[in-house]
Steps between C-alpha positions, in 0.01 A plus 500: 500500500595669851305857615862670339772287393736705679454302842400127318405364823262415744503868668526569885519806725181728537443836705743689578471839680885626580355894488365381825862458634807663552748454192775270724220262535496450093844296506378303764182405315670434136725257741220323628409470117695301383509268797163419456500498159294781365532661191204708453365845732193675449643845546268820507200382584369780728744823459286744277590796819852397446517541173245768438540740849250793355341568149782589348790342603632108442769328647628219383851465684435221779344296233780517307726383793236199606524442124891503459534334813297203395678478147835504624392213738301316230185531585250578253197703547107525429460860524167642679312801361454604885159634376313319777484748729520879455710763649355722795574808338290378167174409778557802659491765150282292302204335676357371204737183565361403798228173515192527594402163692160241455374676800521896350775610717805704298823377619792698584875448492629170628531092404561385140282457227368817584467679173138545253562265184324792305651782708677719219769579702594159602479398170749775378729494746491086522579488115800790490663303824486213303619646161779685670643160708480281125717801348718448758591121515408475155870377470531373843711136448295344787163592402311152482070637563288789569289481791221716451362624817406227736201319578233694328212523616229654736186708328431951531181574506565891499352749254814436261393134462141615519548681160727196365253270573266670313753545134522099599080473510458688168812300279308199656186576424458732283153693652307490787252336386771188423586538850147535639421209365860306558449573867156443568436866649136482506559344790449693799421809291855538373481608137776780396451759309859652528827348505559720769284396715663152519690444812760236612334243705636500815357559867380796485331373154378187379703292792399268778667607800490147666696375208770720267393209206175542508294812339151597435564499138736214382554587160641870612706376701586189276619760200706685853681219491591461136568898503706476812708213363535705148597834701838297674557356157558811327718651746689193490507564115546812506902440713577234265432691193749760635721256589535297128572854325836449665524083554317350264697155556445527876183297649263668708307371777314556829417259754183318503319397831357160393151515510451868631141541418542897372738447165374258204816375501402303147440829357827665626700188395583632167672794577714311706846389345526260779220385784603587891361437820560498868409160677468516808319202675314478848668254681178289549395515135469230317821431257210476196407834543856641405559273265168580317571884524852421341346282217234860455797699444694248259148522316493853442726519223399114352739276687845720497697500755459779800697641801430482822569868642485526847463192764619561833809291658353433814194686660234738315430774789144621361377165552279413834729260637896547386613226478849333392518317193693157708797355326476412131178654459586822336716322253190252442327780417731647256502172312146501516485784275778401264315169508209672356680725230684782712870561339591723796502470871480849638462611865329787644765647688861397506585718795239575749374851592575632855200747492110505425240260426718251277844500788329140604469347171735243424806584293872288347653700769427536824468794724835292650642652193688157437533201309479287860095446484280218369323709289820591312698197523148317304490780236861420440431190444254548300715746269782234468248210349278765262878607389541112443190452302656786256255533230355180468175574607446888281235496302354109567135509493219313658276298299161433603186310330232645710412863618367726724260768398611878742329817364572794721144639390307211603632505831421861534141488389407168703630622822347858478160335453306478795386216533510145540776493786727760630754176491508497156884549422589461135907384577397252733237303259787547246733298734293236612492353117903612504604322822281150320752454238798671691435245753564237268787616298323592203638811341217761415505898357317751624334701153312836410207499303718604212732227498507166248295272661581265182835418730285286786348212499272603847393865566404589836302804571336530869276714537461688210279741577514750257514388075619743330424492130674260288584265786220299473549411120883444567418256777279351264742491255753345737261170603365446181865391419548284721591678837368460827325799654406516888311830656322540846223600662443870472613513145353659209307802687591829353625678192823707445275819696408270800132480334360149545407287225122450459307190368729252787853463625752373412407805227747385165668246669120238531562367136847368568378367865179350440355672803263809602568613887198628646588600867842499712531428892742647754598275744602630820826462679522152628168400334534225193358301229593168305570418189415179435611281182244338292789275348874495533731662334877411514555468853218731623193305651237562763468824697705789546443798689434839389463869593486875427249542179283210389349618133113297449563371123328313231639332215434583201653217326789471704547134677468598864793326692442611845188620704482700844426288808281669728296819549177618258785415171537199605529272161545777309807483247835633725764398204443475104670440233390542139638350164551806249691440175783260560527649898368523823344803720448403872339731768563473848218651692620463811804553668620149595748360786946491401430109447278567210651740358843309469342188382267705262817658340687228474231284316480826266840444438552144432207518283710739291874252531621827752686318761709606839869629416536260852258270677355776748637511859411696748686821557645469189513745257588348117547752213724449161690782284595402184772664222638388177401145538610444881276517785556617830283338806446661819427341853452716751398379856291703705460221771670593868644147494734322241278323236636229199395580132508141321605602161368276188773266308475720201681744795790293595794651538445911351738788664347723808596824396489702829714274651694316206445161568376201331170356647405149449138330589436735761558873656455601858440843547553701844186731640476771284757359256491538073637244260545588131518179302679547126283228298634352172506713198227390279 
């Protein structure tokens, strides 16, 4: 089923800012449209002056030209809230609406995302904007989304949040003496007495100035986090409530940033019709690490399908170095998201500012103002093949037999606790178990807590710091089937409240593992360990270096598969696994070397008949959509150099769709280039 059956397609456009430009320009764009093939424009994004010039007064007659001028041209629309940034007039009457930052200072008028979450005003005034633009285009023909603000996020810690914070504590906890106790306050002499003498944790607080993620008292500033991520919610909530009275058939959205650490995007995901987010890869990141964050957002809502929102066509200006995307990479990266479940390719901007901080950012069209550039002449082409693929692709899904445990919470409470390496970054220990089986063509989900883990065969979860109640037991549940379980070092320290378990870690998760940990090591930068094998398995043998946290173990029934190599731990178990019900629980202790970790995954997987969509090559990317019994394989090359993909016999001779050709044996793709091979209906 498409986002709204009235554009049945793979959608493409994205921003589009024409209030920022004199009306004769508007022909010239809608020209440039259809030559390069768009049929979508985020209109309205940031206009709330515009259409709101003082308390009183709304004006809604240049939208309605942008708006007509679009229809007539057949462009649809996704229609921002422009809620992302308030008016001047509104900072200057009502100062309640203006942030106050981590450090204590109150902002005033200026940037975007500048507004309290629990600022009354903003709240009011966000809400009736949004009510009164729904009652308007309620009946508008082109109407396709709502785009609810953009990119929320960012945390208040003035005295309106203060007081929030506080109605949050009490529905939480019920009395002080649950939260006392929740949060450890004895601690340092910090009992309460008074809701009102709670504060919000930041510098001038319980914060660390050396470090805005660490704090004196983690389980404050833990619940800050949950609070801060609830107070953006319900001002999203509270715009798309006004906005169903009038279009209840309409989706609603707002665009996701991946893994932006301040939103539990799992928690938001169901008041999402749709999921969308705005990609936008360093140019010396590893391909894994966008493909990972697109598999995160296809996970949200269980698998369905997602939109990519914003990318940019050629260069992102806020990054350190700006520079081009080279030829065929930004359409590798667009497949690279409909490879991984996007049904829309969407740009952020489609024509390019000529003032203030965004004028450098790439854009469809060119300060040139033509269609005579590379950037535009390779998002035409790009429009002309996703208008090929028609609808093929809508609503295909991705199906994976082994998962990826991401919980929002976990990663806030392990990297506000100080202690046992400032290194300690929750995405990147996430990835380096992602890029194993990405790196070898094996399709894998990234899951919440909350999801079916009855759908895997192998559940990863690094690091899992924090257990929250019930996990343990549904982990349980989940090997004693039959599944495969794998956790890390650091795993199994803390409760929901950041309070760590007594009696020996890995707290609720030892029965499934088989193991007590009794101290962890921080390796410096540069300094290492081994892990060495005490017999094979699969391909791994020998040694293999390893670094960052080195937990001292014991087994506790669990056969001990791997011991450290040097320093006092030497002998001491480094990887276990233990037999529970009809499955397996392994613990890494360590974190090992790339080579182990591929052939460590991969023996995981052929133990459980998971096998590579493609033998694994280098620089190749391999993922698989599938829909009503066909199944849709995508090859994308992210090598500088031409490279061969030998295809199977089962292969032999299946349609390319991008192109329309038949391939037979083999397919040579260019640098940067995508191949989308139509396999046999089964």
């Amino acid at each position: 089923m498409a986002i709204n059956n009235k554009l049945n397609k793979i959608w493409y456009g994205g921003d589009y800012n024409p209030e920022q430009w004199d009306r004769e320009i508007w022909d010239e764009d809608v020209r440039l449209f259809q030559l390069a093939g768009i049929n979508v424009a985020t209109v309205n994004v940031f206009s709330w002056p515009l259409l709101q010039p003082s308390e009183d007064e709304y004006d809604f007659r240049q939208l309605d030209d942008i708006l007509d001028n679009l229809h007539k041209n057949n462009v649809h629309v996704c229609l921002g809230t422009s809620t992302a940034a308030h008016p001047a007039w509104m900072a200057a009457r009502y100062p309640d609406i203006l942030r106050v930052d981590w450090e204590g200072r109150k902002r005033t008028y200026g940037g975007r995302h500048n507004s309290c979450p629990n600022s009354p005003t903003y709240r009011k005034y966000a809400a009736k904007l949004a009510g009164k633009l729904a009652e308007r285009y309620r009946n508008y023909p082109g109407l396709l989304l709502w785009h609810v603000n953009n990119e929320l996020g960012g945390y208040c810690y003035c005295d309106n949040c203060a007081k929030a914070f506080r109605v949050w504590l009490k529905r939480r906890y019920g009395t002080l003496e649950q939260l006392n106790k929740a949060w450890y306050t004895a601690f340092w002499g910090h009992t309460f007495y008074d809701w009102n003498e709670i504060v919000p944790p930041n510098l001038l607080s319980e914060g660390v100035h050396w470090n805005y993620q660490r704090s004196n008292q983690n389980s404050i500033s833990l619940d800050y986090f949950r609070f801060g991520s609830d107070s953006i919610l319900e001002c999203y909530l509270i715009e798309a409530e006004a906005i169903r009275k009038h279009t209840p058939d309409i989706p609603i959205t707002t665009n996701f940033m991946g893994t932006y650490k301040e939103m539990n995007y799992f928690q938001w995901a169901p008041h999402l019709d749709i999921i969308s987010w705005d990609s936008y890869p360093a140019p010396n990141q590893p391909p894994s690490f966008n493909a990972m964050t697109h598999d995160l957002m296809r996970g949200l809502k269980n698998g369905r399908p997602f939109m990519l929102m914003e990318q940019t066509p050629s260069v992102a200006n806020w990054q350190p170095y700006c520079k081009l995307k080279r030829p065929g990479e930004m359409k590798k990266w667009s497949y690279q998201a409909v490879a991984h479940g996007a049904d829309t390719v969407m740009f952020f901007q489609l024509r390019k500012s000529a003032g203030s901080c965004e004028k450098m950012h790439g854009a469809v069209i060119e300060h040139a103002g033509h269609e005579h550039t590379r950037v535009f002449r390779e998002c035409a082409e790009l429009g002309a093949e996703l208008n090929r693929l028609g609808n093929t692709l809508i609503d295909s899904r991705i199906h994976a037999k082994a998962g990826i445990l991401y919980d929002w919470e976990n990663r806030w409470a392990a990297e506000l606790s100080s202690g046992p390496s400032n290194d300690l970054d929750y995405v990147n220990e996430v990835h380096k178990y992602y890029s194993a089986f990405y790196e070898q063509s094996i399709p894998v989900d990234m899951v919440g807590i909350e999801s079916d883990f009855g759908r895997y065969d192998i559940l990863i979860a690094p690091l899992l710091y924090m257990v929250k109640p019930g996990l343990a037991e549904k982990l349980e549940a989940f090997v004693s089937r039959g599944g495969t379980f794998v956790t890390t070092y650091f795993s199994g320290i803390v409760n929901e409240t950041d309070l760590c378990y007594t009696g020996g870690f890995p707290g609720p998760l030892r029965n499934v593992l088989g193991i007590w940990t009794e101290e962890t090591d921080a390796l410096y930068p540069g300094e290492s360990n081994s892990l060495v094998l005490t017999r094979s398995y699969g391909e791994l043998k020998g040694a293999y270096t390893s670094d960052f946290l080195c937990d001292l173990i014991h087994s506790e029934g669990a056969e001990v598969m791997a011991v450290y190599g040097s320093d006092f731990y030497k002998g001491m178990p480094a990887l276990t696994v233990n037999r529970f019900g009809s499955g397996t629980a392994w613990y890494v202790a360590t974190s090992p070397e790339a080579s182990f970790m591929r052939g460590f995954i991969k023996q995981l997987c052929e133990d459980k008949g998971i096998t590579p969509l493609l033998p694994p090559q280098e620089g190749i990317e391999v993922t698989c959509r599938e829909k009503e019994g066909a199944a849709y394989l995508f090859i994308l090359n992210h090598n500088m150099e031409q490279r061969t993909i030998e295809l199977p016999p089962g292969l032999a001779a299946v349609k390319e769709l991008i192109s329309g050709i038949m391939v037979n044996n083999e397919l040579k793709l260019p640098p940067h280039g995508t191949a989308i091979l139509q396999l046999p209906v089964r």
